[in-house]
MIPA-667836 format. One record per residue (C-alpha): x, y, z; residue number from 1; residue in one letter. Coordinates in pm, whole numbers. Layout:
BEGIN
> X,Y,Z,NUM,A
...
//
This chain:
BEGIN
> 9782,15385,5861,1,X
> 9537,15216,5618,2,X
> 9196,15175,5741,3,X
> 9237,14762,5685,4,X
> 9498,14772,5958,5,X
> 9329,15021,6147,6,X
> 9021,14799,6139,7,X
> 9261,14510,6249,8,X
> 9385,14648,6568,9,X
> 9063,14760,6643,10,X
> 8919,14394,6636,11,X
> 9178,14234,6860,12,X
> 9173,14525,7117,13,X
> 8791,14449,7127,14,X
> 8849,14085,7085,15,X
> 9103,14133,7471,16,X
> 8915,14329,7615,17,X
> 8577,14096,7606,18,X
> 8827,13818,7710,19,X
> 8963,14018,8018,20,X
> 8625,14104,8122,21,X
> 8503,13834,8134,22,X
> 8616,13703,8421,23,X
> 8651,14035,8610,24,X
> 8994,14082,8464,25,X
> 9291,14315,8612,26,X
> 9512,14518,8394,27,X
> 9825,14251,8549,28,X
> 9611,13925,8414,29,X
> 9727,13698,8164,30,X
> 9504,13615,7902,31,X
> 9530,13282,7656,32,X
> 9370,13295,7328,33,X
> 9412,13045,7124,34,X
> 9757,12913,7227,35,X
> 9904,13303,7198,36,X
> 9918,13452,7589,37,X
> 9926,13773,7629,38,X
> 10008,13971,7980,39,X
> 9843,14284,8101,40,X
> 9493,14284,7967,41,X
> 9277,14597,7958,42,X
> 9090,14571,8332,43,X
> 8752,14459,8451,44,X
> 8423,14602,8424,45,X
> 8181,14590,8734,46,X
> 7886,14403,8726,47,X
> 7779,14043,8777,48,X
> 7995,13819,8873,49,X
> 8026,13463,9080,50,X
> 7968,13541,9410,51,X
> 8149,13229,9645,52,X
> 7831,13127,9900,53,X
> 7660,12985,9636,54,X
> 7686,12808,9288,55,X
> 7561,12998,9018,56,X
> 7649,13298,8834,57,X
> 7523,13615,9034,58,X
> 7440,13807,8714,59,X
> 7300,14154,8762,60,X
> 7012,14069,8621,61,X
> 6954,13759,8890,62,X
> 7003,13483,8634,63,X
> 7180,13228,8702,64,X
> 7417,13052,8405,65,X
> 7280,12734,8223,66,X
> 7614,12593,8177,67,X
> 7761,12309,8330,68,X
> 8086,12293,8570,69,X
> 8367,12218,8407,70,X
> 8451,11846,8448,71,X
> 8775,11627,8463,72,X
> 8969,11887,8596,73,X
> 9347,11800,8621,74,X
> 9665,11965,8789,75,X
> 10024,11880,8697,76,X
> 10359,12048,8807,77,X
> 10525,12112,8447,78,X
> 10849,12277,8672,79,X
> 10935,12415,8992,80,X
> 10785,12767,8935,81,X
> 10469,12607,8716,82,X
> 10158,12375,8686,83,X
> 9878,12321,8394,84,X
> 9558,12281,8452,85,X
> 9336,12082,8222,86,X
> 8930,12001,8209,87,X
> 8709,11907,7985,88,X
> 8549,12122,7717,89,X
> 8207,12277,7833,90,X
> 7924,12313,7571,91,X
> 7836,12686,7512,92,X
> 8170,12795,7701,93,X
> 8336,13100,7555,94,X
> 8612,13101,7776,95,X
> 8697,12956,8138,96,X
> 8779,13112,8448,97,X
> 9098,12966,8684,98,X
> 9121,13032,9062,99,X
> 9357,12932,9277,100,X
> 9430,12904,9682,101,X
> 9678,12766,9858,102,X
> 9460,12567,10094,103,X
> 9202,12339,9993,104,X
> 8917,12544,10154,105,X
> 8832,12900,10212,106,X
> 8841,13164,9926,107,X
> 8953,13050,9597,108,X
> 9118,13407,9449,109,X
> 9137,13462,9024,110,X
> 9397,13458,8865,111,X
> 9362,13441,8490,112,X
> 9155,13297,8188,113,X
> 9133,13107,7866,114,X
> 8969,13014,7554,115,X
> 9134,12710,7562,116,X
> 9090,12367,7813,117,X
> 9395,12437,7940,118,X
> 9583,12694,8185,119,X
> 9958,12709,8270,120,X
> 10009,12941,8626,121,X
> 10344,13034,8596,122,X
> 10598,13190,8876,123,X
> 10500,12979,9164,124,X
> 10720,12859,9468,125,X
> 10902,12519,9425,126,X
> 10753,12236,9634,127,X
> 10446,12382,9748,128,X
> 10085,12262,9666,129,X
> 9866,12451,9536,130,X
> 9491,12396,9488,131,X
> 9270,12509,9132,132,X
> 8913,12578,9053,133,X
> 8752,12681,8764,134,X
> 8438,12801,8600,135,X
> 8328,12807,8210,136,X
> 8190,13117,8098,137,X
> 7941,13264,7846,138,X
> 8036,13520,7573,139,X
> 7815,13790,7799,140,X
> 7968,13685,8138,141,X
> 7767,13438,8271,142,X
> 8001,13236,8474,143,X
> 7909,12849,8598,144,X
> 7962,12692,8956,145,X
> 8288,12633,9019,146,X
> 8462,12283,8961,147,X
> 8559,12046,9225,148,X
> 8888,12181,9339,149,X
> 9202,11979,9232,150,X
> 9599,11993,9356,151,X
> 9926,11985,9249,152,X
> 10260,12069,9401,153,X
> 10531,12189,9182,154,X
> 10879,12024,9194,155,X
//
């Protein structure tokens, strides 16, 4: 293997695994970089994270993040097994976190990331609702409060 290619692999192996880890990734996530998804990241890393009783990013180092909820969130059903999820770009956002419940209140659990202002969660039940939250993230982890929540119910 030349070292060009070599160097290659290296970079997007790096470039996953800060994109998994950001958001406290699992090796079963699905992770969205620029349009391409690709399933079973590399796992989390302990550390900081967003901790639910408050709003602001519980960072280890007891920061809290300087950027601003995402905004304009949307929820459409796409199918009966899938919805998107849509917001507004946040300045200084390296990637966004999406969580999902399927109540309105209580716990909102993670389930997956992007790079992009957009999010489909795929292999969902038909005709339920289900509710979405999600955070904008720094390069180094810093995660902001969590958006209003928003609904959809597939078809």
């Amino acid at each position: 293997m030349n070292t060009r290619k070599l160097f290659s692999i290296l970079a997007v192996t790096v470039a996953i695994l800060l994109i998994c880890t950001a958001c406290g990734g699992s090796p079963t996530d699905s992770v969205t970089v620029g349009g391409i998804s690709v399933n079973g990241g590399l796992g989390g890393i302990g550390g900081g994270g967003y901790d639910d009783d408050d709003d602001d990013y519980d960072g280890s180092d007891g920061t809290t993040s300087k950027l601003s909820t995402p905004k304009n969130v949307k929820a459409t059903a796409e199918s009966s097994s899938s919805i998107i999820i849509s917001w507004k770009e946040v300045s200084g956002a390296y990637s966004y976190c999406v969580y999902r419940n399927e109540k309105s209140s209580g716990d909102y659990d993670y389930i997956g990331m992007s790079s992009d202002t957009s999010y489909t969660d795929t292999g969902l039940d038909s005709k339920t609702t289900y509710y979405y939250k999600i955070t904008a993230r720094t390069l180094f982890g810093e995660e902001s409060a969590k958006s209003s929540s928003v609904s959809a119910k597939t078809k």
